[in-house]
MARKE-695995 format. One line per field, with one value per residue (C-alpha): chain; x, y, z. Coordinates in steps of 0.1 Angstrom, whole numbers, m for minus. Example, Ala and Ser with C-alpha at 12.3 -4.5 7.8 and 13.67 -1.06 7.14 Angstrom:
chain	c(A, A)
east	c(123, 137)
north	c(m45, m11)
up	c(78, 71)
//
This chain:
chain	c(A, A, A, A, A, A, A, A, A, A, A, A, A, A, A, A, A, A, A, A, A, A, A, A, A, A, A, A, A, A, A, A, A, A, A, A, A, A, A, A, A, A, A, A, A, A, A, A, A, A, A, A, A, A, A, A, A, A, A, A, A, A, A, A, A, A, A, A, A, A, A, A, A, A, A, A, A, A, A, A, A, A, A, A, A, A, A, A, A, A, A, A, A, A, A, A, A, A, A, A, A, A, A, A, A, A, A, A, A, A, A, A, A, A, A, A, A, A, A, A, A, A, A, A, A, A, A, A, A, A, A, A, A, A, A, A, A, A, A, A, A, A, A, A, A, A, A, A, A, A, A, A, A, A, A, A, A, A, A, A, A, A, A, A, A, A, A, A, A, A, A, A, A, A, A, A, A, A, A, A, A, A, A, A, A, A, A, A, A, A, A, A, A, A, A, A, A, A, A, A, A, A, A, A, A, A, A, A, A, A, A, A, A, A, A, A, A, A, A, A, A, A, A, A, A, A, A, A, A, A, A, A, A, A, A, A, A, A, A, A, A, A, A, A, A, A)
east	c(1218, 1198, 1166, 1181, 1203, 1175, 1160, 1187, 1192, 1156, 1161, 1192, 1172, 1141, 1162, 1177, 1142, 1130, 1159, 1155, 1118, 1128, 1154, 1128, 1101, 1125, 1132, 1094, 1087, 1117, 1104, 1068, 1056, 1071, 1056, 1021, 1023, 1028, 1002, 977, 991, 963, 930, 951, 952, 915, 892, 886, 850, 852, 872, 865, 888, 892, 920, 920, 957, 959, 930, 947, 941, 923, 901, 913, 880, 900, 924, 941, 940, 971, 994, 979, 984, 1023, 1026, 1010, 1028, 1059, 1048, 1045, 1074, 1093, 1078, 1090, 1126, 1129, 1106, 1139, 1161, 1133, 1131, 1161, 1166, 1137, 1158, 1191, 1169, 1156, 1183, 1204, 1169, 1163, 1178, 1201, 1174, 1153, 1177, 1187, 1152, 1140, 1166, 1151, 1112, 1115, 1131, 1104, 1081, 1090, 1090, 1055, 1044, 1059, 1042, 1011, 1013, 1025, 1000, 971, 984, 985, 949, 934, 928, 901, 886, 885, 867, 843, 833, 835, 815, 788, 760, 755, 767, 747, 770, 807, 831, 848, 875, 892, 930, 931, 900, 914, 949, 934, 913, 952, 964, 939, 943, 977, 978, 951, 968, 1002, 987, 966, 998, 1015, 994, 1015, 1042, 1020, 1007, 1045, 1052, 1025, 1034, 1070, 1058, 1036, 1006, 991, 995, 987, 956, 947, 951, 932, 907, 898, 906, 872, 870, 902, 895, 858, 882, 904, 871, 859, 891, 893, 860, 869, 901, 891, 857, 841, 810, 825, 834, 863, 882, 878, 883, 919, 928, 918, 938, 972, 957, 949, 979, 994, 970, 985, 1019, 1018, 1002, 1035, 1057, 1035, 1037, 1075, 1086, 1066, 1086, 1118, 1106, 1096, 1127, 1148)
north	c(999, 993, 983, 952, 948, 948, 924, 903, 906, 896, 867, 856, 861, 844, 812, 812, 816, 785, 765, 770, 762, 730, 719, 735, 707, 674, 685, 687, 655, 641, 649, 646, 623, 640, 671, 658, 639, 677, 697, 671, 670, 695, 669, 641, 661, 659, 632, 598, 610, 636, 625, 592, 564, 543, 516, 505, 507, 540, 562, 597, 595, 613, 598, 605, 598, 609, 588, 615, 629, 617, 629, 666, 659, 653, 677, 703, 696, 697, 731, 741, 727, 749, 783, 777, 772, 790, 817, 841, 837, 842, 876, 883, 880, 901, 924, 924, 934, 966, 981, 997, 1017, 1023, 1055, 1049, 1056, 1031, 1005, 1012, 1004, 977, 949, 956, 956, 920, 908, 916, 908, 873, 874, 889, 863, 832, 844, 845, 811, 797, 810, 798, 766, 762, 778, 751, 726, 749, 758, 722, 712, 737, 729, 691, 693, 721, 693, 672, 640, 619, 632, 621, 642, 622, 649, 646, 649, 677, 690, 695, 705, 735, 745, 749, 768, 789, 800, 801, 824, 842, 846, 856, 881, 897, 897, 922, 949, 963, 968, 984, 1008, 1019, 1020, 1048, 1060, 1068, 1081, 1106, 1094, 1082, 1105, 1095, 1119, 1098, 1067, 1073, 1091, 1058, 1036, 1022, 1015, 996, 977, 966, 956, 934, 917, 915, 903, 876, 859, 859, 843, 817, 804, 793, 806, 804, 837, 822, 815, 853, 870, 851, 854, 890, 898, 901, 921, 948, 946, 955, 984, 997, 993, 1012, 1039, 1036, 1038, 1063, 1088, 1079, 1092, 1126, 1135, 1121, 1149, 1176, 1177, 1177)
up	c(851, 819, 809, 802, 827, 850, 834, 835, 874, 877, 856, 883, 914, 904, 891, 924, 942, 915, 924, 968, 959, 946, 973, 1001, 979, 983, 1019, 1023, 1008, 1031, 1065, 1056, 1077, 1109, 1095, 1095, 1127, 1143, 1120, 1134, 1173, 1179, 1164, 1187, 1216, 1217, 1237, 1222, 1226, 1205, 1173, 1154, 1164, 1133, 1153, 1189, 1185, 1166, 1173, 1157, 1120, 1097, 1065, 1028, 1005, 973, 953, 950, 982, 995, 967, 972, 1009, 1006, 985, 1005, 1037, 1015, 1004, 1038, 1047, 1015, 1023, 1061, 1046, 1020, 1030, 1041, 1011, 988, 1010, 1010, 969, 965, 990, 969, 935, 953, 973, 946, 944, 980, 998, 1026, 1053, 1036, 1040, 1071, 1085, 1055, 1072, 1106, 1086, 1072, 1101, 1124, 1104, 1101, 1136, 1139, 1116, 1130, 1163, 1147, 1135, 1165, 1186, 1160, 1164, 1202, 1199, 1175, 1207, 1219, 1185, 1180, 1207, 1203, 1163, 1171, 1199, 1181, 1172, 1205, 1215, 1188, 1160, 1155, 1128, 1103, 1095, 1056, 1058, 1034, 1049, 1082, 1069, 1053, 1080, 1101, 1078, 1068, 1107, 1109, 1077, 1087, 1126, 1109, 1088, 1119, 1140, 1112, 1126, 1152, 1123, 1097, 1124, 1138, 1099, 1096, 1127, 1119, 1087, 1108, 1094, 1125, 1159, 1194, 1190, 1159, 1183, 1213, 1194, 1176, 1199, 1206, 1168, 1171, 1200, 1184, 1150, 1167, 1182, 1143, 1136, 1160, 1149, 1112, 1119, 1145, 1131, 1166, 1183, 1218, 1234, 1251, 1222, 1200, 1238, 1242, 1202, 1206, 1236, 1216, 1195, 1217, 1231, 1199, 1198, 1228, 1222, 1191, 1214, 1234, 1206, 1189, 1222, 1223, 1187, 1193, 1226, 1206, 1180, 1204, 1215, 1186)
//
């Protein structure tokens, strides 16, 4: 292909990715309110004590102190919503563009790649999420009795997703380290020579992504981490015997 014609095929796929945006925004806005009700299952799962009960007949809301606040609010659950949906295809258009450049060994193992790292991801997330709870507690509970939070809607939104990005991202470890390990970059020498290093990272790691004091909550965010540490080690001492032998 040209110059041109490349140019052209990018022009396709990032009209379709445009147009799945758009249909993954008016499902968003759609299904917004169920949406929300889960985001914020994790504040409502807390003690009356502890959050601010603004109704005796519905004590689970949040504040909104903008006028605008609710607009950017709906549209950021719709986002959400959108990348969750839409997320794949947009993947897999970027994945149509580059294979006529890949070799066949690289596409053999780039399917597999996105795949699991979706997975990976989604894990992330999820586990984040089901996490938040304790975190919660913890930050809402950080000043003594005397003190109740009154936490903003688009405040406490962010604050999810900011660990539920940050968790996702974290949980793409294992697959960056069997990339490099495949690509013999990394050895099981490498690996258990540093694994103290890597052990004291994913400890690092944990605190930045979960902002709490407790050690509770960086021990048990920290755990799958480590655990990814040593199965790469596994998979690491598994391709050099595959090698050896051949």
């Amino acid at each position: 292909m040209t110059l041109f014609e490349h140019l052209a095929e990018l022009r396709i796929r990032l009209v379709r990715c445009l147009a799945a945006i758009v249909v993954g925004l008016a499902v968003g806005f759609a299904v917004y309110q169920p949406v929300l009700d889960f985001l914020i299952q994790p504040y409502c799962e807390l003690p009356e004590e502890i959050r601010f009960t603004a109704r005796i007949d519905n004590g689970c809301q949040l504040i909104m102190v903008d006028v605008l606040g609710q607009f950017f609010l709906v549209l950021k659950v719709a986002a959400v919503v959108a990348v969750i949906l839409v997320g794949p295809y947009v993947v897999f258009q970027f994945w149509r563009f580059v294979t006529p450049g890949l070799r066949p060994v690289e596409r053999r193992y780039a399917i597999p790649f996105l795949v699991i790292s979706h997975l990976l991801f989604a894990g992330g997330a999820a586990f984040s999420y089901y996490l938040l709870p304790i975190a919660l507690r913890v930050l809402l509970q950080f000043a003594g009795d005397s003190v109740v939070s009154l936490l903003g809607a688009n405040e406490y939104l962010g604050f999810l997703l900011q660990m539920m990005i940050g968790a996702g991202v974290a949980f793409e470890f294992p697959l960056v380290l069997i990339s490099l390990i495949l690509m013999g970059v990394v050895g099981t020498a490498g690996l258990k020579k540093h694994r103290r290093l890597a052990l004291f990272l994913c400890f690092v790691a944990s605190a930045i992504i979960t902002p709490t004091t407790d050690p509770m909550t960086m021990v048990i965010f920290a755990g799958p981490l480590i655990a990814f540490y040593e199965l790469s080690y596994g998979v690491a001492w598994w391709v050099e015997r595959r090698r050896r032998k051949l």
